[in-house]
VOGU-3710 file (C-alpha; in Angstrom, 3 decimals, decimal comma):
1> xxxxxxxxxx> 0,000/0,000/0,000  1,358/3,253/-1,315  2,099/5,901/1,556  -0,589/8,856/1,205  -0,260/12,833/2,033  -3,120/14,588/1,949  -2,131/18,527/2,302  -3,236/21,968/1,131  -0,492/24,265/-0,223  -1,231/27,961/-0,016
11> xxxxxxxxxx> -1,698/29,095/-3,936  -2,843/32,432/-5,203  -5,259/32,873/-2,770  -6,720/29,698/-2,464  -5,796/26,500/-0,151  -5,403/24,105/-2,930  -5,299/20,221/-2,060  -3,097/17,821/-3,696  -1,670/14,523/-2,446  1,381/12,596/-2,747
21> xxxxxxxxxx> 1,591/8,724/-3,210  4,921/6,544/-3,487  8,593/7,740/-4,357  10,703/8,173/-7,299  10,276/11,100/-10,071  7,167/13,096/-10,254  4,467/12,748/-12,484  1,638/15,340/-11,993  -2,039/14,394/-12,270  -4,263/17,248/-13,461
31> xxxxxxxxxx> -8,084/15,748/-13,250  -10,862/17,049/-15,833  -13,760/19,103/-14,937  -15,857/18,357/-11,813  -13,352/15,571/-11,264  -11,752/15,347/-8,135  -8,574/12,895/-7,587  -10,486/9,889/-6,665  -12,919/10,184/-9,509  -10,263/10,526/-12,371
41> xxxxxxxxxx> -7,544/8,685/-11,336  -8,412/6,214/-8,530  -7,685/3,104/-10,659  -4,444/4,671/-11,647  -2,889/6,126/-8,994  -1,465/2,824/-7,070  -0,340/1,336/-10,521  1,632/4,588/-11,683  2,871/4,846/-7,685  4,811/1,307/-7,824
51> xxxxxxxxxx> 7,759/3,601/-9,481  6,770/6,942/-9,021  6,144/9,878/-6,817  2,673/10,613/-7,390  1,671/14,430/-7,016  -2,418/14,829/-7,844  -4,210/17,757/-7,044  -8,296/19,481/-7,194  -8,578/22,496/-8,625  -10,324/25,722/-7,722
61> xxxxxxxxxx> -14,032/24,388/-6,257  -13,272/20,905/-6,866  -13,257/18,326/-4,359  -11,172/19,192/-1,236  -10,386/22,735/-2,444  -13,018/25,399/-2,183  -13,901/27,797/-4,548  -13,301/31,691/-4,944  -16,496/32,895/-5,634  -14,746/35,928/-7,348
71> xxxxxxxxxx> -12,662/33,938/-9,254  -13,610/32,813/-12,381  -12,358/29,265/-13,693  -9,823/29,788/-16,590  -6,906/27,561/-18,226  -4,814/30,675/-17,746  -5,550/31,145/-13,982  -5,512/27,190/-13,489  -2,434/26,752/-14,538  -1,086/29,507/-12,877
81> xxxxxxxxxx> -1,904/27,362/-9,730  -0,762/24,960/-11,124  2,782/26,716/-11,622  2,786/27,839/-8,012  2,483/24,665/-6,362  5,167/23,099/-7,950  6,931/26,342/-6,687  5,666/25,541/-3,139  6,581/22,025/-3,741  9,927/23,173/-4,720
91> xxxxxxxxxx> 9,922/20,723/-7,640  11,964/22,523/-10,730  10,734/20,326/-13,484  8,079/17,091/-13,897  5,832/14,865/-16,244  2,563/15,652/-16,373  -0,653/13,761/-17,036  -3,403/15,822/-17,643  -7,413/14,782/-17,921  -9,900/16,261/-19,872
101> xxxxxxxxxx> -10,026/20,033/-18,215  -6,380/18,544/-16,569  -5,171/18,265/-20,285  -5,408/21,653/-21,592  -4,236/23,088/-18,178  -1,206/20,764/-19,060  -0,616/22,266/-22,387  -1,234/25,752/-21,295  1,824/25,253/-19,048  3,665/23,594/-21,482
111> xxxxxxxxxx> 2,863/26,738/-23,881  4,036/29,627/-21,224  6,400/27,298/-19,052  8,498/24,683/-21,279  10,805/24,893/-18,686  8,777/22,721/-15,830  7,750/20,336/-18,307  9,749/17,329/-18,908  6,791/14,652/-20,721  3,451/15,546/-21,265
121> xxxxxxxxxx> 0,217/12,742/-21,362  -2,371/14,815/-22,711  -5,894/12,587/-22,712  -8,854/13,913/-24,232  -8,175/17,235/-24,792  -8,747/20,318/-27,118  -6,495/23,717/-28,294  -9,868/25,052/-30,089  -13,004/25,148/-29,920  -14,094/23,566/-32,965
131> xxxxxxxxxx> -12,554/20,151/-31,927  -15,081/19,191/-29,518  -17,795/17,204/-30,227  -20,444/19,180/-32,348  -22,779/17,807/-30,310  -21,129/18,144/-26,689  -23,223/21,608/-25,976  -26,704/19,475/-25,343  -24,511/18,052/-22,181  -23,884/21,629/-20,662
141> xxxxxxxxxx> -27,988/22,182/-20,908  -28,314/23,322/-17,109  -31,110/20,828/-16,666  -29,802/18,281/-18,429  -26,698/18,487/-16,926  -28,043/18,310/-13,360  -30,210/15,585/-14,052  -26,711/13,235/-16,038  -24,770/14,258/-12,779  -27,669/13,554/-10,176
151> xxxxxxxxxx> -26,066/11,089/-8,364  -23,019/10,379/-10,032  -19,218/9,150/-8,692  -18,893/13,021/-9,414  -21,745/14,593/-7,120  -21,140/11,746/-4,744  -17,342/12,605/-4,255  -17,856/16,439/-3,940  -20,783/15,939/-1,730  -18,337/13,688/0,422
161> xxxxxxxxxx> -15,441/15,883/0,027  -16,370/19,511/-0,286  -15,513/21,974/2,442  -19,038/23,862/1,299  -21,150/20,694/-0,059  -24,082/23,090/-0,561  -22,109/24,771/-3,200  -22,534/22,194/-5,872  -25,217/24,020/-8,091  -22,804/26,573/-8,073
171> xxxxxxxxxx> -20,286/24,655/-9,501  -22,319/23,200/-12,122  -23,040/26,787/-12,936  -19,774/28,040/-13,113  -18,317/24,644/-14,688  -20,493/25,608/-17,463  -19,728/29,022/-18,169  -15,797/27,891/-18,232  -16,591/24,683/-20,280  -18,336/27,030/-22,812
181> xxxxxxxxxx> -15,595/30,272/-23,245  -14,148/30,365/-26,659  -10,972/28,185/-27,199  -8,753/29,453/-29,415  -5,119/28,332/-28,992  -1,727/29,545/-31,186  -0,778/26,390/-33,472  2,533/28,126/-33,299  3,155/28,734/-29,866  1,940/24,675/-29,755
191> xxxxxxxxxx> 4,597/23,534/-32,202  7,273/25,108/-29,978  6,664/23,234/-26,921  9,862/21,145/-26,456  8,186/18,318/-24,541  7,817/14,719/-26,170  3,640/13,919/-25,764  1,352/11,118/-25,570  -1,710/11,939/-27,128  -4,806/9,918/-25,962
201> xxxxxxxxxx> -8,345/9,724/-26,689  -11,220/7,745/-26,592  -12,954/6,316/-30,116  -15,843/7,552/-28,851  -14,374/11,559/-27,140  -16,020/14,489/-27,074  -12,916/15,702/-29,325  -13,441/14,746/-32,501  -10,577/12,352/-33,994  -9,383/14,964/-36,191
211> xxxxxxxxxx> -8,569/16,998/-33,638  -6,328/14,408/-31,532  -4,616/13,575/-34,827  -4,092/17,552/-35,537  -2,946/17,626/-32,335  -0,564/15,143/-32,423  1,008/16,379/-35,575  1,565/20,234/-33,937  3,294/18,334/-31,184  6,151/16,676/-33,763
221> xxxxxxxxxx> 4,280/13,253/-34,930  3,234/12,264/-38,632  6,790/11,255/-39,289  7,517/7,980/-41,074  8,691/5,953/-38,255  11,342/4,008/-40,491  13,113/7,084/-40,973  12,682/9,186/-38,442  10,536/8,165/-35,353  8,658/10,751/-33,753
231> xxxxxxxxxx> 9,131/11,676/-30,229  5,556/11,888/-29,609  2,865/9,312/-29,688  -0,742/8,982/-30,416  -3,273/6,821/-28,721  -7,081/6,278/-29,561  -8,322/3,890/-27,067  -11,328/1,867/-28,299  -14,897/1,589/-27,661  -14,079/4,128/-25,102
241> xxxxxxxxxx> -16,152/7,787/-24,018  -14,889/10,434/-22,208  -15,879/9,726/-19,215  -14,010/6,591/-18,624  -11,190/6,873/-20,260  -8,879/7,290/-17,152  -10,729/3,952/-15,914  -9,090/1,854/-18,871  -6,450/0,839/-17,085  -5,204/-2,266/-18,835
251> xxxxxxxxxx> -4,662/-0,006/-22,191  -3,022/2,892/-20,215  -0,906/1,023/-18,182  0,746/-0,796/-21,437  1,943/2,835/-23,008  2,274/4,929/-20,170  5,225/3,427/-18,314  7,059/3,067/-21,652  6,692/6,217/-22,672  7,844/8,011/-19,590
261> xx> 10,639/5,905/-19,626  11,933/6,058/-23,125
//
């Protein structure tokens, strides 16, 4: 059994919560929206811990850490968090695994902060808008969304794990705002990120295939492996959604180690 820290590190204004499990170098675990760590990586965590130290953390009004009502959620001010706690953690460079919402944080510190970021595991994620799903906006309907999450590992968790628990209609509502902003990343300022990536996505995402592939390519792939492999790989795990891809732990354990390691 993997040793677990549970702590809150003191990050632009808000206690943020993050854990540590097992030793070794860090890999960071950025979960997607409304996730909290349990909920996106559970299954993962002790299997990437055997050889690893393990840093996951909640973002602003998920699980453990509460919300700034003022603040608004953005990828800019996320991963500005993000940023400082590996400042607080004193920790000068690490892989990072990012989720859904956890993904593009990932990138967006990969775009403004090479520096910290040694391998990047991007799964499920999107630079612009018009790579989700066309049909992804009937999910953030407010009733519809209430009613899909109504009892789910996600309300259960926060419910459990909240320091307000009354606050989860508020999340939903602010969730939604975030999830619906205009994304609208620089291909360049993409292509320059020095960090070797793992692309992954689910057959059945809410980014479109395209995307992941478009992706991919930006990030150095396409090559012709025979003559020049590419640093970065490309995963599309299938008959897989969104919302279990970090559960598929037989596919993700049989690239993951290897390609931190190479």
């Amino acid at each position: 059994m993997t040793t677990i820290q549970g702590s809150y590190a003191p990050v632009n204004g808000l206690q943020l919560y993050y854990e540590v499990h097992g030793v070794g170098k860090p890999l960071l675990l950025l979960p997607g929206a409304l996730s909290g760590i349990d909920t996106a990586f559970g299954k993962l965590i002790p299997l990437l811990a055997k050889d690893r130290q393990v840093i996951a953390l909640e973002f602003q009004g998920y699980g453990h850490t509460a919300d700034l009502p003022e603040r608004p959620l953005s990828y800019e001010q996320l991963a500005g968090d993000v940023m400082a706690l590996l400042r607080f953690l004193d920790i000068p460079q690490t892989d990072i695994f990012g989720y859904s919402t956890g993904a593009g944080v990932a990138l967006r510190v990969a775009m403004t902060h090479p520096e910290l970021v040694r391998k990047l595991i991007l799964a499920s994620v999107s630079y612009q808008s018009n790579g989700r799903h066309p049909d992804l906006g009937t999910l953030f309907n407010a009733t519809i969304m209430e009613q899909m999450l109504k009892g789910s590992p996600f309300e259960t968790a926060y419910l459990r794990t909240a320091p307000r628990p009354d606050d989860w209609a508020k999340l939903l509502d602010k969730v939604r705002t975030f999830e619906q902003e205009v994304q609208h990343w620089s291909e360049d300022a993409i292509r320059k990120i020095p960090a070797p990536a793992l692309i992954i996505a689910g057959d059945a995402d809410i980014i479109q295939p395209e995307h992941t592939v478009s992706l991919y390519r930006l990030l150095g792939g396409g090559s012709l492996g025979e003559l020049s492999m590419p640093a970065s790989q490309l995963a599309i795990l299938p008959g897989t959604m969104h919302s279990v891809l970090t559960q598929r732990t037989d596919l993700l354990m049989a690239m993951i180690p290897r390609f931190l390691e190479m």
